[in-house]
N, C-alpha and C positions, 0 to 999 in steps of 0.2 A: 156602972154600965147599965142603961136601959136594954130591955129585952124587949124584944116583938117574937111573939111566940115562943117556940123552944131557941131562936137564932139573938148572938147578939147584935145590936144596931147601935153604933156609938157616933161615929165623926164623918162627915161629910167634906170632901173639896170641890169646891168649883176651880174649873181646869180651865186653861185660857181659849182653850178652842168650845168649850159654851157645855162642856159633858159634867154631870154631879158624879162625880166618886164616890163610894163609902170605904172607911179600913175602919181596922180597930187600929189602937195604939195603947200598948201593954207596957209595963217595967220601964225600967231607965238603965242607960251605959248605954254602951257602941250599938250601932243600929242593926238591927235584919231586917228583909222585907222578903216575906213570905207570898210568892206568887201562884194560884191553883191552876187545879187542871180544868179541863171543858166538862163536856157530859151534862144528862140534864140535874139542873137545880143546885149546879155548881157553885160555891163559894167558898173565900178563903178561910172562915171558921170550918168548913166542915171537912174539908181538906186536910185542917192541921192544928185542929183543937187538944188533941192529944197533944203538939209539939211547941206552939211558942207560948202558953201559959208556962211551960217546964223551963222553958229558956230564958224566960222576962225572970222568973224566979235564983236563974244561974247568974245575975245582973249583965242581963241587953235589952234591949229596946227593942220591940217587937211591931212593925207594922205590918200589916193584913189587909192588904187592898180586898175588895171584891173586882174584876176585872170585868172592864165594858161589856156590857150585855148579861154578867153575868149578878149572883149578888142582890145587894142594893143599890148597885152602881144603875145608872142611866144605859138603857136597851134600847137604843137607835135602829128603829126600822127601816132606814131612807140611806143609809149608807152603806159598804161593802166592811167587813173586817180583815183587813191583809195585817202581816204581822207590824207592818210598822203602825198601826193607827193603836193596836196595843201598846204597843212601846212610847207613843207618843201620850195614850192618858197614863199611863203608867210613871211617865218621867213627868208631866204636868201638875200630878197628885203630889210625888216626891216634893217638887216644888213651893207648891202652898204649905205642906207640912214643917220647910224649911231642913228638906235635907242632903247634906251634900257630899255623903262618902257611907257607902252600906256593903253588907253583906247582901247577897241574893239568893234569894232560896226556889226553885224551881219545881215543878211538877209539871210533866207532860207539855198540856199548854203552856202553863207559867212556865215551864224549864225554858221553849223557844223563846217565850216571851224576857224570860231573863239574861239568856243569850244575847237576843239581838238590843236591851238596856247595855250591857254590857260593850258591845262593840260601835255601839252608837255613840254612848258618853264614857269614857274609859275612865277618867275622873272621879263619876260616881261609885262605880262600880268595882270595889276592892278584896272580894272571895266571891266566888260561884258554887253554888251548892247544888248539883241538878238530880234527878229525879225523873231516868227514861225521857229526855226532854223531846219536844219533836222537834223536825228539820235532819233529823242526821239519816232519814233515808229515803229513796225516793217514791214518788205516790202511788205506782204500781202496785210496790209492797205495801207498804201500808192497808191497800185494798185487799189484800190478799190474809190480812191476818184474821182471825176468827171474832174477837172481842169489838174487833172494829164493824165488819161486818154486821154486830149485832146493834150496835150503837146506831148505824147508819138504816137497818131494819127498821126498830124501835124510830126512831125520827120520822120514815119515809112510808110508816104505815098512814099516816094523818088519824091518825085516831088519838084521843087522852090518853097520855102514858101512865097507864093506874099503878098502884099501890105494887101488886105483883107483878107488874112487867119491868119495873124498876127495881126491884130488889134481885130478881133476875137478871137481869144485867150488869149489876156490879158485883153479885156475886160468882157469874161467869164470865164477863171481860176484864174486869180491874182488881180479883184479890182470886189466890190461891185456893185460900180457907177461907168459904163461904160462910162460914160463922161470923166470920167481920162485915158480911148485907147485913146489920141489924135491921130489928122495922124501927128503932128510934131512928137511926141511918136515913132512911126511905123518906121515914114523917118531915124530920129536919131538910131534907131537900125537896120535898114536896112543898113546905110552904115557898119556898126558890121559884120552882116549877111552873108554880100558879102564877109567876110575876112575867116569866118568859113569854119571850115571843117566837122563839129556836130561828131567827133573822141572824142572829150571830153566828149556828150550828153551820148553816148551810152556805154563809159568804164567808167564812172562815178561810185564810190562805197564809197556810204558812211554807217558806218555800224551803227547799235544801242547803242547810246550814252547816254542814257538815265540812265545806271547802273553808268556807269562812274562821274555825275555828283556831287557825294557829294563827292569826290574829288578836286573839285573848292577850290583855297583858298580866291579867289575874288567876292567881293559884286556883285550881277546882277541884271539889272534891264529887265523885258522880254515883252513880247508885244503879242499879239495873237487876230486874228478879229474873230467875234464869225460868219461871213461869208465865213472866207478861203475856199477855193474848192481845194486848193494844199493839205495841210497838214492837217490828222485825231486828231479831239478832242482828243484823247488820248494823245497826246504830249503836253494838257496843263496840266495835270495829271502831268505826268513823269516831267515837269518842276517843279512843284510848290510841289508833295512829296523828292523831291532831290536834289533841292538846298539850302541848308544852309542860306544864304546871297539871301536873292530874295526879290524883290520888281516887281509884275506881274501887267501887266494891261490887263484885258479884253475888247478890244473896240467892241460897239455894230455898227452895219451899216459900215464894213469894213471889205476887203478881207484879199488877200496875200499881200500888198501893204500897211502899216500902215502908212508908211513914206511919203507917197505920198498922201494919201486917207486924211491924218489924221494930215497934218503938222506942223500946229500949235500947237498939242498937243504932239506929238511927240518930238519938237525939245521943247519946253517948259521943256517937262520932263528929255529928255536927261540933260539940263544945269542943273536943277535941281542935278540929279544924279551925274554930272560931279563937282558942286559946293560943294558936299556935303561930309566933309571928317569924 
């Protein structure tokens, strides 16, 4: 595995709509594909470098998109991000890589993004794993939450987002216990940072998914910290009246950040759910 800096950079797809992908691709056996959340200098190792080295090691197949805009992936300044154009490089990448039945592992963004994979190609898409995902409430609220607010602060100051404003920020919007901001944390999404153009932050549209979920024809397993600052309690509602197939955990002492905050119990469960036919 080549490194560029502290991140890894391994495999590239070219998608048919003209966009480069980056993922990793770990272990062998049945597939996951681990989708990240947004936020600046977001990408799928940092998101979940704690979780699919563990799980390629449990024998599965681990892919680790970076998602459009974000990553190493291709940051298209000239178009809007609505959820389906995620979904679309997302299923484009799957393709080149040659894959045609996975687990889906969500966070935040990824969570919508895994969502609406999921109800787009029912085929592919055979367990859901999500991870406070968004769409399950509506944008008012969302506005209204604190972590978000500061996210959207940070963005709409037009200033460089230094070293201490970002470690600030995930240590008050996205984790409980602020000991998980590391600065290797920061450093690692800093070199991200410098690649962005925050074009993806601000045309970002994900809409209300929350109707749509008894639709799923795949079991889900879902996660929610009962301290998120990102995402409104209502969206553990909207999870757990409308999925068919759920299995939810409420974790106490834990943010936006389950995966990270909470890993052993997280990756614990995932195998669980993944062993469990």
């Amino acid at each position: 595995m080549a490194l560029n800096g502290v991140l890894p950079e391994e495999n590239y797809a070219q998608c048919a709509n003209g966009y480069r992908m980056h993922y990793l691709d770990v272990g062998t056996g049945p597939t996951v594909v681990f989708l990240h959340g947004s936020g600046p200098g977001a990408s799928g190792h940092s998101n979940f470098k704690t979780n699919y080295p563990w799980l390629a090691d449990q024998g599965y197949r681990c892919i680790v998109p970076d998602l459009v805009g974000f990553g190493f992936s291709d940051k298209p300044d000239d178009v809007d991000h609505p959820l389906s154009f995620f979904v679309e490089c997302v299923k484009q990448t799957l393709d080149v890589i040659g894959i045609e039945s996975c687990c889906v592992v969500g966070n935040s963004l990824g969570g919508a993004v895994a969502i609406g994979l999921a109800l787009e190609h029912p085929s592919l898409v055979n367990k859901l794993v999500l991870m406070a995902p968004g769409g399950m409430s509506q944008q008012e609220e969302y506005l209204q939450m604190p972590g978000m607010q500061k996210m959207f602060e940070v963005y709409g100051s037009g200033e460089p987002i230094s070293h201490a404003v970002m470690k600030d920020l995930f240590a008050f919007g996205l984790t409980h216990d602020p000991i998980h901001a590391t600065d290797a944390l920061v450093e690692e999404r800093s070199q991200i940072m410098a690649l962005m153009n925050g074009h993806v932050m601000w045309t970002m549209a994900i809409p209300y998914l929350a109707e749509r979920l008894p639709e799923l024809s795949c079991p889900v397993l879902a996660f929610w910290g009962t301290n998120d600052r990102m995402m409104p309690d209502s969206g553990i509602l909207a999870l757990a009246k409308n999925c068919a197939a759920l299995k939810l955990i409420i974790q106490s002492e834990c943010g936006h950040w389950v995966m990270v905050e909470h890993t052993e119990m997280f990756n614990r469960e995932v195998l669980a759910f993944l062993s469990n036919d």
